[in-house]
N, C-alpha and C positions, 0 to 999 in steps of 0.2 A: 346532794346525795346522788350516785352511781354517776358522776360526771364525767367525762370521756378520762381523765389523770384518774381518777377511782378506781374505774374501771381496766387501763390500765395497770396498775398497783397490784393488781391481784391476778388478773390473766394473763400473766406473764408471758405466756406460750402466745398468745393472741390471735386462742379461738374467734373471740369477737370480730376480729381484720377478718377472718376467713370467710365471715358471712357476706363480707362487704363487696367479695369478688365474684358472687353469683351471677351476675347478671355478663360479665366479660367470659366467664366460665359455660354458661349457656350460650353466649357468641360463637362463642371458638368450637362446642364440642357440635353445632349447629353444621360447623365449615368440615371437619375434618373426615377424611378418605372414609369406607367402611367396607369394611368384609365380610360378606354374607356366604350361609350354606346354601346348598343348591335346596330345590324343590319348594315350590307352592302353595302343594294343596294337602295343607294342614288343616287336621280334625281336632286339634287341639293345641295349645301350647304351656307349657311349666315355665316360671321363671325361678330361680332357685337364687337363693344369698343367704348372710346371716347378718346380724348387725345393722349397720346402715348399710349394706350392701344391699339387705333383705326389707331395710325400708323405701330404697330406692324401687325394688320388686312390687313389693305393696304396694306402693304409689301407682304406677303403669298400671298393674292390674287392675285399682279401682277407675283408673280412667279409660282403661282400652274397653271392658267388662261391655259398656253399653254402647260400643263400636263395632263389636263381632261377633261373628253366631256362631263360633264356635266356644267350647271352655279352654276357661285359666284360672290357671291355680298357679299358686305361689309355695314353693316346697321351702320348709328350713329345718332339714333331717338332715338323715345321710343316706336315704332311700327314695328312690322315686317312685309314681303311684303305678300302679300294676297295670293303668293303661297304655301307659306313655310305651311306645314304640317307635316304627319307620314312617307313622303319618304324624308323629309327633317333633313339634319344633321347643327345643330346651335352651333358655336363655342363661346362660351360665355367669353369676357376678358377683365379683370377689372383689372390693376397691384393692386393697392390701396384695393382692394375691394368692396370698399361702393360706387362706381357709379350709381346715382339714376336710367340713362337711361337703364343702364347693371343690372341691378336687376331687370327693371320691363319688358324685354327683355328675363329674367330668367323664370320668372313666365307666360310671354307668353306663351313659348317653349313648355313647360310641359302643360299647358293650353291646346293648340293643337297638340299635341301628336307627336310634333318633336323628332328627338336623339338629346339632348340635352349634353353640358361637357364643364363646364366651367376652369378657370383658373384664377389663383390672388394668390397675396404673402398672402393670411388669410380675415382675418374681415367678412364682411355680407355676401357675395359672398360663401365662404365657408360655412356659418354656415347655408343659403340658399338650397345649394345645398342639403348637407345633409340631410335636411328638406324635399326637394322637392324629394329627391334621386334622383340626378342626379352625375353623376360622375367626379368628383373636383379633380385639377391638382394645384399641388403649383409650381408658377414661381419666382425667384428670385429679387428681390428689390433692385438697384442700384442707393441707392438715393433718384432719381424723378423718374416717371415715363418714362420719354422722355431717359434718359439713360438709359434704363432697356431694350430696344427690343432684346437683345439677345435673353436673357431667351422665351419671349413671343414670339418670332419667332419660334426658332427651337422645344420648347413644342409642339406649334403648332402645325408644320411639322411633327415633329413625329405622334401623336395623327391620322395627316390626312393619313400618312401613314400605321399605326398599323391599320387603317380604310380601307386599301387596295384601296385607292383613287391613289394611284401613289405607283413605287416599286424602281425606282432607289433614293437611299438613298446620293448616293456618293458628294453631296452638303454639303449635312449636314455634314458631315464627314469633308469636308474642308475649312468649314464656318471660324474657329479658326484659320486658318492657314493664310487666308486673311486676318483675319482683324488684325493680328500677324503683317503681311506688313506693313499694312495702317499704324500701330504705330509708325512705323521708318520712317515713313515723314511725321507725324503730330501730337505726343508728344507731352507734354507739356516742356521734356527737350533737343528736337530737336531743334535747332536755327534758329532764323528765317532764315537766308541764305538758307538753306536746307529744311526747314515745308512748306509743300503747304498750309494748314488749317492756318497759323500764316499768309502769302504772299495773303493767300483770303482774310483774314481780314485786312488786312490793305487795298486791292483794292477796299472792299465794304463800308468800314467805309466813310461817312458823302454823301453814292451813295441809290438812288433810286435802289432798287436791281429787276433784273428778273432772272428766273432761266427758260430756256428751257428744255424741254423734250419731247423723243416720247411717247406714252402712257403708253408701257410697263413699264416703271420705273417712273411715272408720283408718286409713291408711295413715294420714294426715295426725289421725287420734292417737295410733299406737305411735308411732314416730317421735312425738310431743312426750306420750310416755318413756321412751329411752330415752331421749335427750335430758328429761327430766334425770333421769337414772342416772345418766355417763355424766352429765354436767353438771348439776346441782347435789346429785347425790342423793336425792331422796323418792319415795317410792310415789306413784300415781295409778288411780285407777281410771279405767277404760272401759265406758258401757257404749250401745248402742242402743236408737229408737227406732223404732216401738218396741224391740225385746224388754229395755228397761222396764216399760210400762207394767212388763208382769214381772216382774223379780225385786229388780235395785228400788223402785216406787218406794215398796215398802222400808227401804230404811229409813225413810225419813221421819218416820214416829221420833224420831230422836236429831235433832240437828248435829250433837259435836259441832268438832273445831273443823268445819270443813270450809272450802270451796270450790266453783264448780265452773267450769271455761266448757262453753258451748258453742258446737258448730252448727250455724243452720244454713241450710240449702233451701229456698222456699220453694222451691218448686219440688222436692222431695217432700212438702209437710202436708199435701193434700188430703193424706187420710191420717192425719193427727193433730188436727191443728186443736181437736178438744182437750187429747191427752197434754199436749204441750203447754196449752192456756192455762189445764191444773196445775203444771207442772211450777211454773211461774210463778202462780199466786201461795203455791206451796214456801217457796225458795223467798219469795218475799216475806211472807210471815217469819219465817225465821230467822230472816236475815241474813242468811249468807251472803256472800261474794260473787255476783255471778259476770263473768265476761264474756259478751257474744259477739262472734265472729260469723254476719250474715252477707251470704251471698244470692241474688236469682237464681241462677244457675252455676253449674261449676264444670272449670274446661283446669289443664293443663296449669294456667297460668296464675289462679285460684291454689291448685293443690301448690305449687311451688313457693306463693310470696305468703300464704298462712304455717307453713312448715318455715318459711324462713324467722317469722314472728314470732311464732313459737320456740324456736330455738333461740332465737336473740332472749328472750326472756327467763327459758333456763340458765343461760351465762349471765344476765344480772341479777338474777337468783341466788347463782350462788358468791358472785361479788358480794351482796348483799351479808352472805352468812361468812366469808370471809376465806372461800375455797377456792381455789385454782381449777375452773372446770375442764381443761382441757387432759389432765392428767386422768386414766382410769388404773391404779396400781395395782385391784385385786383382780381385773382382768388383765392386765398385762401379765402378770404371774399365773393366770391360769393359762395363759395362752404356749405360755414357756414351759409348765408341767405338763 
């Protein structure tokens, strides 16, 4: 079952190959030229996307957050927030390029006299910027979008730091080397015996899914939620801790057919480690499913090979149920109405 010919057979498109060039993909977007806006001394910064574009955003923002004393937010509108002006730096990313909400996020920017620098593998977004002269960053295209965050992370990250927004680099540097790891237990020619991402998928196939997280990586969490979405095809829910502790807690008077993929960060669990021990013995009683994904700390290279896991495991997901996960047709068709 799900054996590299299996898997094949059904991912015809060969999202699953797509995962497998992360790490050459983080090489390269490592190397390539960048073009920055002018100025500084930024009181704040937006990064704006939708999609995997906007889980790429996500991502950065939970790791830049506890790097800089200024705020970030992540916009996925078509408005930006009433602060954002000429001390504000707006990171504009659109894999695809033609995002309606990230074009007119584009022309905001410049509107009100933000440092504006977007990023896309080409199309309007570039031809945009130009236009608008703003300074346009080409990010690599692995497919879909959702397999593509390599590039649109670590572009990023650089950009924010060629911005002098943060100076220790040494993440990025070892971004490829993790998720190098991740590959050797969750390939698509790894067995199941030995694939965490093949042994997830078969734990969550035909389960109510939750995925836990503390906030810090809450990035990592929704990401897994889309993937789940675009690739599998079925829905997932998204809490974080301690908020759970006062709301989601209570559903568990009732088990259902669920199961529940946890991220823990231990050095984030200092003031929960009783709500969490409940949590536990809760999830044990009833039997659920539970798969944890623990780290000490969490850098760069952490968010990238758990997002890559994660995602491996939505595409033998939906092998598994006998879908072609790379196809998304009722987004495709809204994207064309």
């Amino acid at each position: 079952m799900l054996s590299l010919q299996d898997v094949r057979a059904v991912d015809r498109e060969g999202l699953w190959d797509a995962y497998t060039k992360w790490p050459d993909s983080i090489r390269r977007s490592l190397k390539q030229p960048l073009n920055l806006p002018r100025g500084r001394n930024f009181r704040s910064v937006v990064l704006a996307g939708m999609g995997g574009s906007g889980s790429a955003c996500d991502i950065l923002a939970d790791w830049l957050r506890p790097r800089v004393r200024i705020p970030v937010s992540v916009v996925k509108d078509y408005k930006l927030p009433a602060y954002a002006g000429p001390d504000t730096l707006v990171v504009l990313v659109s894999l695809g390029g033609r995002t309606k909400e990230t074009r007119t996020l584009l022309r905001q920017s410049v509107e009100r006299g933000c440092s504006a620098v977007s990023m896309s593998s080409g199309e309007l977004i570039e031809e945009m910027s130009g236009q608008l002269k703003v300074p346009f960053n080409r990010v690599e295209r692995l497919l879909v979008p959702r397999a593509s965050i390599p590039s649109m992370v670590i572009v990023g990250a650089r950009i924010l730091a060629g911005l002098g927004l943060f100076q220790d680099v040494s993440d990025l540097e070892s971004a490829a080397k993790g998720v190098e790891e991740a590959l050797t237990h969750a390939a698509a020619t790894v067995p199941l015996g030995r694939n965490i991402s093949k042994k997830l998928a078969t734990e969550l196939r035909g389960k109510r899914v939750a995925i836990y997280s503390p906030p810090g990586t809450a990035s990592v969490a929704l990401h897994f939620k889309n993937s789940m979405n675009e690739n599998a095809k079925v829905p997932v829910q998204v809490e974080t801790y301690p908020e759970l502790f006062h709301n989601e807690i209570e559903t568990w008077v009732k088990r259902g057919d669920r199961a529940v993929v946890m991220l823990r960060v231990l050095e984030l669990e200092n003031n929960t480690k009783g709500e969490l021990g409940m949590l536990e013995k809760l999830l044990k009683r009833f039997k659920v499913p539970v798969t944890e994904m623990r780290t000490e700390a969490c850098g760069l290279p952490t968010y990238l090979a758990w997002s890559l896991t994660l995602d491996l495991a939505t595409v033998y997901l939906a092998v598994l149920e006998g879908r072609a996960p790379a196809p998304t047709p009722i987004l495709s068709r809204m994207k064309k109405d």
